[in-house]
ZAMARGU-4260 file (C-alpha; in steps of 0.2 Angstrom, whole numbers, plus 5000, padded with zeros to 4 digits):
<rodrens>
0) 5098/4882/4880 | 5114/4893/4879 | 5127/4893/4890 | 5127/4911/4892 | 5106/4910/4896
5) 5108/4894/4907 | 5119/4904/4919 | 5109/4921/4919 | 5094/4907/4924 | 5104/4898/4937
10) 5113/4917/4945 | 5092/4923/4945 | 5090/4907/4953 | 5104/4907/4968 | 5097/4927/4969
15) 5080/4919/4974 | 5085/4906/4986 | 5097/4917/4998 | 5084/4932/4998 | 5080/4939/5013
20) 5066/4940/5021 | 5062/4959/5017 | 5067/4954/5002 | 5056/4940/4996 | 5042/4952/5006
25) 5046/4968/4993 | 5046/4954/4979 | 5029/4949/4982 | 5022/4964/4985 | 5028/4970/4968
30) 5022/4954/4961 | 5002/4961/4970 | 5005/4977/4962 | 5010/4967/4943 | 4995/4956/4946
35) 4983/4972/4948 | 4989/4979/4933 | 4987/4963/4921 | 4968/4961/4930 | 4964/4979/4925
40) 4968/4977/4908 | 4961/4961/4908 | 4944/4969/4914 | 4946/4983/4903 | 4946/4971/4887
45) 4932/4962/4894 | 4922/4979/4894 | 4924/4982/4913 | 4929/4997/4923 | 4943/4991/4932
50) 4942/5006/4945 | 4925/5002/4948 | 4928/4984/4952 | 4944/4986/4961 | 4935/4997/4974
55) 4921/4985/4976 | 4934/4973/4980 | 4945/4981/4994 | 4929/4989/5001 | 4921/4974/5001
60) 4937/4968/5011 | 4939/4982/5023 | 4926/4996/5018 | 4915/4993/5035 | 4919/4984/5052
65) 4905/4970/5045 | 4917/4968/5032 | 4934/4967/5041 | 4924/4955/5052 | 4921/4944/5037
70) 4940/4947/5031 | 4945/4942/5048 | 4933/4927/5050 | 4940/4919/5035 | 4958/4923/5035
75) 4958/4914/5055 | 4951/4898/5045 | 4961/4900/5034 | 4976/4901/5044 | 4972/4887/5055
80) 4970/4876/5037 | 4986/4885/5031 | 4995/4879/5047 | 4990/4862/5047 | 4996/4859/5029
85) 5013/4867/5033 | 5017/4855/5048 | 5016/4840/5036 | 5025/4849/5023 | 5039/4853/5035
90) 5041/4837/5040 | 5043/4831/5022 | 5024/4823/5020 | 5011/4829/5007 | 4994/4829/5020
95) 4981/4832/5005 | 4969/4825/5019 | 4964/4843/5027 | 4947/4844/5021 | 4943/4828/5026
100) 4950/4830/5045 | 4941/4847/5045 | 4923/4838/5042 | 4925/4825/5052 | 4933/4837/5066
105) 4917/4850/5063 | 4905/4836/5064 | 4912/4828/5078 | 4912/4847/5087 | 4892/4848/5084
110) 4887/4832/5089 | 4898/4833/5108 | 4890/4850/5111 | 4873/4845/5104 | 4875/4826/5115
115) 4883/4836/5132 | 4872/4852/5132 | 4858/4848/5140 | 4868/4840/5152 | 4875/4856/5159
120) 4870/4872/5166 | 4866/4886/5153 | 4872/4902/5152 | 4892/4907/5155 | 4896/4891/5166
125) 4889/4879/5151 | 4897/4889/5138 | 4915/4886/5148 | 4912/4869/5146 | 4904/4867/5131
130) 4917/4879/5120 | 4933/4869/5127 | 4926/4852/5124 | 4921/4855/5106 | 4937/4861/5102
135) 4945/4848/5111 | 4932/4836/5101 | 4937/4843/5084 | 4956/4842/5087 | 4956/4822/5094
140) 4945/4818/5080 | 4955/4828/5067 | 4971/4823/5074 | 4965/4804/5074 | 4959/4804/5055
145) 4976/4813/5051 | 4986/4798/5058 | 4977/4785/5049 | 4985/4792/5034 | 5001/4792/5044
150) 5000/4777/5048 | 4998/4769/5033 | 5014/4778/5027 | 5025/4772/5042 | 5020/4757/5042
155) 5015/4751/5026 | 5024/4764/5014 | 5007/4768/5006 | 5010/4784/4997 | 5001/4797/5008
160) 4993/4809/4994 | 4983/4795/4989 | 4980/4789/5003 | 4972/4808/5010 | 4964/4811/4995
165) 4953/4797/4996 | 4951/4798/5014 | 4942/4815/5010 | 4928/4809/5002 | 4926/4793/5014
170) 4922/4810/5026 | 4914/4816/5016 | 4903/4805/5013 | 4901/4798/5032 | 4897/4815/5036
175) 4883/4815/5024 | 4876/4799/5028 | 4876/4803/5046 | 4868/4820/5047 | 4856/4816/5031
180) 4849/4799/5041 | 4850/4803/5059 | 4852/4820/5065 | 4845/4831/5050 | 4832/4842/5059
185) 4826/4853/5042 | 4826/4851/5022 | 4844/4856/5023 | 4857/4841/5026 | 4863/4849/5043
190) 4861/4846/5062 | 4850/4857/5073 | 4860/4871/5080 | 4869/4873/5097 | 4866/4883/5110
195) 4869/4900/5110 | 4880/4901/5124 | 4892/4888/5116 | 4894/4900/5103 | 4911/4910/5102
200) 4902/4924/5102 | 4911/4941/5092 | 4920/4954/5103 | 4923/4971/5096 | 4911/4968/5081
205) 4891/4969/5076 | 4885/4953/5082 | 4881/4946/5066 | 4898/4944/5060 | 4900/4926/5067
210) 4918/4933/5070 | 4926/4932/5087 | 4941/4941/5088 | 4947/4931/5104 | 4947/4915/5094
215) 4959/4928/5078 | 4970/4932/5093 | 4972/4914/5101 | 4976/4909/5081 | 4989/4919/5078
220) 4995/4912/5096 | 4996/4896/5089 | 5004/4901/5072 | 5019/4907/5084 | 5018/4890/5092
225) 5021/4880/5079 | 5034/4892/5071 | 5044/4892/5091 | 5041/4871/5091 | 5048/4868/5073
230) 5063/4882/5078 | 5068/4878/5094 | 5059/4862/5101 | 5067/4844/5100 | 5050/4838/5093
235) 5051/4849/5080 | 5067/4847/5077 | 5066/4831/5073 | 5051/4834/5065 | 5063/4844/5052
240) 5076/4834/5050 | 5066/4817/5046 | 5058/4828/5032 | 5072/4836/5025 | 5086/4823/5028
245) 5079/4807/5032 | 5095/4796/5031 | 5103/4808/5041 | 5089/4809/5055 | 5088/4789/5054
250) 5107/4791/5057 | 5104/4800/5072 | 5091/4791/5081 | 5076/4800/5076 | 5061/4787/5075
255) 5054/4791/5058 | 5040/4781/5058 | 5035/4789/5072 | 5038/4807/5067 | 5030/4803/5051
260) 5011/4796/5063 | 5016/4813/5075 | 5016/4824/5059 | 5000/4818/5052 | 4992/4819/5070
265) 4997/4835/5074 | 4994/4842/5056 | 4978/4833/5058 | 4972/4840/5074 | 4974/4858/5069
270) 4962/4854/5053 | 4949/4846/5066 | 4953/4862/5076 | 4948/4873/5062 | 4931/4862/5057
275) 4926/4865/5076 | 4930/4885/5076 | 4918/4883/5057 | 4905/4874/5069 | 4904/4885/5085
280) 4912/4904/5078 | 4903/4903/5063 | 4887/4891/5057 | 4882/4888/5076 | 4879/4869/5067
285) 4886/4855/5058 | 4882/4861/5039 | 4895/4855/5025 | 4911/4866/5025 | 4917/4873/5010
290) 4934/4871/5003 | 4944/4877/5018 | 4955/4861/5018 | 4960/4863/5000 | 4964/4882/5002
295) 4974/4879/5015 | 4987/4869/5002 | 4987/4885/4992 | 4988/4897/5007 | 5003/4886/5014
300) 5012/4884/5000 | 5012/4903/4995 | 5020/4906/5014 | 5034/4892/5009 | 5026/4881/5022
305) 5033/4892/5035 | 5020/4894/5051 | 5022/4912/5050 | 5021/4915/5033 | 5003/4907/5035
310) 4998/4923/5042 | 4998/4936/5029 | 4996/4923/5014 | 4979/4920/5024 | 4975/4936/5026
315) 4978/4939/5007 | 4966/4924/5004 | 4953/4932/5017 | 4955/4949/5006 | 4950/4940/4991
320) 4937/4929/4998 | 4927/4944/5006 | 4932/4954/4992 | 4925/4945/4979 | 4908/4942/4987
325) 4904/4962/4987 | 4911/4963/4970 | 4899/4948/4964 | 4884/4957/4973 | 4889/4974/4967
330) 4892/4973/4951 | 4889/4963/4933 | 4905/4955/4933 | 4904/4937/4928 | 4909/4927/4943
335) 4922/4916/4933 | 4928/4932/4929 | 4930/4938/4947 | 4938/4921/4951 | 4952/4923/4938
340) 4956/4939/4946 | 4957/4932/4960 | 4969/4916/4955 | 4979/4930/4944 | 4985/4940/4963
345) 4987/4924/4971 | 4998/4917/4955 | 5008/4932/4954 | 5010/4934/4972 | 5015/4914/4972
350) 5029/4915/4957 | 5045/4922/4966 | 5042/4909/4982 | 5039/4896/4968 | 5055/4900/4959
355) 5063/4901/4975 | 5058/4884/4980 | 5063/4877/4960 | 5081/4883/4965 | 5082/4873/4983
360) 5075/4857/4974 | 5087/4859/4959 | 5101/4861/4975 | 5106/4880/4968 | 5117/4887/4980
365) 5125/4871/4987 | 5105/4865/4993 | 5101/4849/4998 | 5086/4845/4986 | 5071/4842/4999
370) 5052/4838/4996 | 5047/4851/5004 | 5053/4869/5007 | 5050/4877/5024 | 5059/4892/5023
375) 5074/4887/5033 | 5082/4871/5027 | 5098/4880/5030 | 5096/4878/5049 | 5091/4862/5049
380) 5109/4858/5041 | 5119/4868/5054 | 5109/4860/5067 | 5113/4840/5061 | 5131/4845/5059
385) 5131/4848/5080 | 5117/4849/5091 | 5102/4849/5096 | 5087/4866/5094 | 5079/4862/5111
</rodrens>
């Protein structure tokens, strides 16, 4: 590479990483726009009417309130997934584990409910009990299978992608084994459904939707929670600074074994939370999720692991995911053909934050290189030099 090349690269670079917020938004908006432009010709040499697909997939998204139901439905998955990924990424840890955490917290979420129900009254008193408990259920058992993980990297320095990968299909296949030999009431491998009252029944929308806009609001709650714990909590200070500068946290007093087991826990816990919404907002059973977990890694790493970034990389994942079911019932197009539309928005949505990223790791603009890139490494800097974010 020439000198006169390696610096345009490197300026294009430092350009990326001290982008503004409005600004790295206006990039990958132009990037949704580029990305609709190379789908439609790409539909149009595969003998497809872009126009025609195109508005199957926005009204399929948003044409109807059953729709923006099902938008809504998987984007608040989707951002509970997107947020539990983003608080081990933060904290400099690769939790590949989600998916796992999820099943085990959904499973765990049906059998409470299903075990306690008859129990309690019915109606609104045995909803009030039942609807905290399994969410309650699904975080601890989330939260517990995430620390075994963190554990294991604490304390025996095993590496922790490994270590979550294969701990997803050990929950797998315990979920499996469970349902399919003791509590599998049908031909389908999935328990019998709870009560209707321990349902978080939908608000606002056609009770069909299996969306509960209570639940979207009390999500987006949390995604402000984690965002206001990483910024301005000890805890999540600490939780920063033994990801991003480990010797210098260590230095400080900061227990990194510890942080390490709180960051899988917690991640954990908010990927148990999400199986147990899966359980009581939208299958009313214990059925096999699908990929949530392992969307959530794309979702978080598109917002730069930052907890509110999850947001509108969630919805753009729900978009898609609705989206692309109308378009498949609507029209002939080829369903590998309507998932490489899809993974063409969300690549070129995803190339300025990755370039952005490749510049704090390659230490453009006086960066520290880091694991992991939540957004705001340069606070974490100013705050190691003096004082402490609570």
């Amino acid at each position: 590479m020439s000198d006169g090349l390696r610096a345009r690269a490197t300026a294009g670079l430092e350009r990326l990483v001290g982008a503004s917020v409005l600004e790295r938004l206006a990039l990958s908006v132009t990037a949704l726009f580029a990305s609709l432009l190379v789908g439609a010709l790409l539909l149009l040499a595969s003998g497809y009417d872009p126009v025609f697909v195109y508005y199957y997939l926005f009204y399929g998204a948003v044409g109807t309130p059953f729709n923006v139901a099902l938008t809504l439905q998987q984007m608040t998955l989707l951002l509970l997934t997107g947020l539990a990924v983003a608080v081990s990424f933060r904290a400099g840890l690769f939790n590949i584990g989600t998916q796992g955490q999820l099943v085990l917290g959904a499973l765990a979420t049906a059998l409470t409910v299903l075990a306690v129900a008859p129990l309690v009254p019915g109606g609104l008193v045995g909803g009030l009990v039942l609807i905290p408990l399994g969410l309650l259920v699904g975080a601890v058992v989330g939260g517990a299978y995430g620390a075994i993980p963190g554990a294991l990297k604490a304390y025996a320095d095993a590496n922790e992608v490994i270590t979550t990968i294969m701990l997803n299909f050990i929950a797998t296949g315990i979920a499996f084994y469970l349902v399919n030999n003791y509590f599998r009431v049908s031909s389908t491998v999935a328990t019998e459904n709870v009560p209707g009252y321990a349902k978080l029944q939908p608000i606002l929308f056609h009770p069909s939707s299996s969306f509960s806009l209570l639940v979207f609001v009390a999500v987006l709650a949390l995604a402000f929670g984690v965002y206001y714990m990483f910024k301005n909590t000890s805890f999540g200070y600490e939780l920063r600074t033994s990801g991003l500068q480990p010797a210098a946290a260590s230095y400080a007093g900061v227990d990194a074994e510890r942080m390490t087991v709180a960051s899988m826990t917690l991640s954990g816990a908010i990927g148990g939370l999400a199986g147990a919404v899966y359980v009581l907002m939208v299958e009313g059973r214990y059925i096999a999720p699908p990929s949530l977990g392992f969307d959530g890694i794309t979702v978080s790493i598109l917002a730069g692991n930052n907890p509110l970034g999850v947001v509108p990389a969630a919805l753009l994942f729900g978009v898609l995911k609705s989206g692309g079911l109308t378009v498949g019932f609507q029209t002939d197009v080829p369903p590998e053909l309507i998932g490489v539309l899809r993974g063409l928005i969300i690549l070129f949505v995803a190339m300025p934050e990755f370039f952005r990223m490749l510049g704090g790791w390659a230490g453009v603009a006086d960066r520290d290189p880091v694991a992991t890139d939540g957004g705001e490494p340069d606070d974490v800097e100013a705050d190691s030099g003096g004082g402490d974010d609570a």
